[in-house]
KENUPA-946346 format. One record per residue (C-alpha): residue in three letters; x, y, z. Coordinates in pm, whole numbers, plus 50000, padded with zeros to 5 digits. Layout:
N
rest  px  py  pz
ALA  X  Y  Z;
...
//
This chain:
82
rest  px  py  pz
UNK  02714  34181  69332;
UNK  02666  33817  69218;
UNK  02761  33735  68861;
UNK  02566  33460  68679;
UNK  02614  33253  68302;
UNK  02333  33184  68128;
UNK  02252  33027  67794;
UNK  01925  33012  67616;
UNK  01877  33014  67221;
UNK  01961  33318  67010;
UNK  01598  33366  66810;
UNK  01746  33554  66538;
UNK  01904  33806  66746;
UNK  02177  34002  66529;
UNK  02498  34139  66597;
UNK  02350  34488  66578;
UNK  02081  34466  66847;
UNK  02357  34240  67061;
UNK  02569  34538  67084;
UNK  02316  34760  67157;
UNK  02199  34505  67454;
UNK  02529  34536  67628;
UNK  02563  34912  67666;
UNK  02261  34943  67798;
UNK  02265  35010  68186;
UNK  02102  34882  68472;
UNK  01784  34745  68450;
UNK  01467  34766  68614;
UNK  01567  34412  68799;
UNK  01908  34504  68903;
UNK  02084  34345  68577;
UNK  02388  34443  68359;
UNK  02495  34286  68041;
UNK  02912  34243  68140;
UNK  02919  34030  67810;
UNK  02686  33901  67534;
UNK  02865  33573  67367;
UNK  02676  33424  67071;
UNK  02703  33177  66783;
UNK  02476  33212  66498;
UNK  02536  32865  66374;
UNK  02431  32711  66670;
UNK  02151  32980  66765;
UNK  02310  32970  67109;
UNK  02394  33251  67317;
UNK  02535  33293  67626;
UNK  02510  33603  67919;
UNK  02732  33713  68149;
UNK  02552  33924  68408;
UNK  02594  34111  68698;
UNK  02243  34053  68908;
UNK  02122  34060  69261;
UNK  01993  33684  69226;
UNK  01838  33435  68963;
UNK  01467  33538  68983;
UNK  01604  33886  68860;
UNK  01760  33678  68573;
UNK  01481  33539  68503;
UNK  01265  33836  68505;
UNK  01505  34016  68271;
UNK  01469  33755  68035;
UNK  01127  33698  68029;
UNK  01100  34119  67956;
UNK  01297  34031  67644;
UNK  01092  33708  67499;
UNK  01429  33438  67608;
UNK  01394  33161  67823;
UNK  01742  33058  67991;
UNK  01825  32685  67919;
UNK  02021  32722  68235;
UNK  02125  33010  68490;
UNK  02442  32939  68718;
UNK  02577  33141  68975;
UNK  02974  33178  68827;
UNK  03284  33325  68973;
UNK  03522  33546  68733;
UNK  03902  33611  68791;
UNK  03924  33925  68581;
UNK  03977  34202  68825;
UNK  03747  34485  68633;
UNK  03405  34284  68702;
UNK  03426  34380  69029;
//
C-alpha cells in the first residue's frame, strides 16, 4: 500500500491522545497511523500513513477536525513498513 507525509497544525493535540492515535487500527478509509511526529512549540505535526490514496487522507483528516497543509506521496527505506 502507498505511504504518504503529511503536515497540518497540531490544535492542542497532547502527547496522550497522540499515542492513543497511533495504535489505533485501520480506519474506515483504509488509513494507519505508522508514525505521529509533533512539535508543540511550533504546533506542527506531521503523519506518516499507510493509505490507499490522498482523498482517503483527506477524508481521515477531515473525520478528526485537521486540515493537511500538504499531503505527499513518500517512499520509506525501513524494511518493516512494508
Amino acid at each position: 500500500m502507498p505511504k504518504f507525509l503529511d503536515a497540518h497544525p497540531l490544535k492542542g493535540t497532547n502527547s496522550e491522545t497522540l499515542e492513543k492515535l497511533q495504535k489505533l487500527p485501520k480506519d474506515e478509509f483504509g488509513v494507519t497511523n505508522l508514525n505521529l511526529i509533533y512539535s508543540e512549540d511550533e504546533d506542527k505535526m506531521y503523519c506518516f500513513l499507510d493509505a490507499p490514496d490522498i482523498e482517503s487522507i483527506k477524508k481521515h483528516h477531515d473525520k478528526l477536525g485537521f486540515k493537511c497543509d500538504y499531503i505527499l506521496e513518500v517512499n520509506s527505506t525501513a524494511d518493516d513498513l512494508d
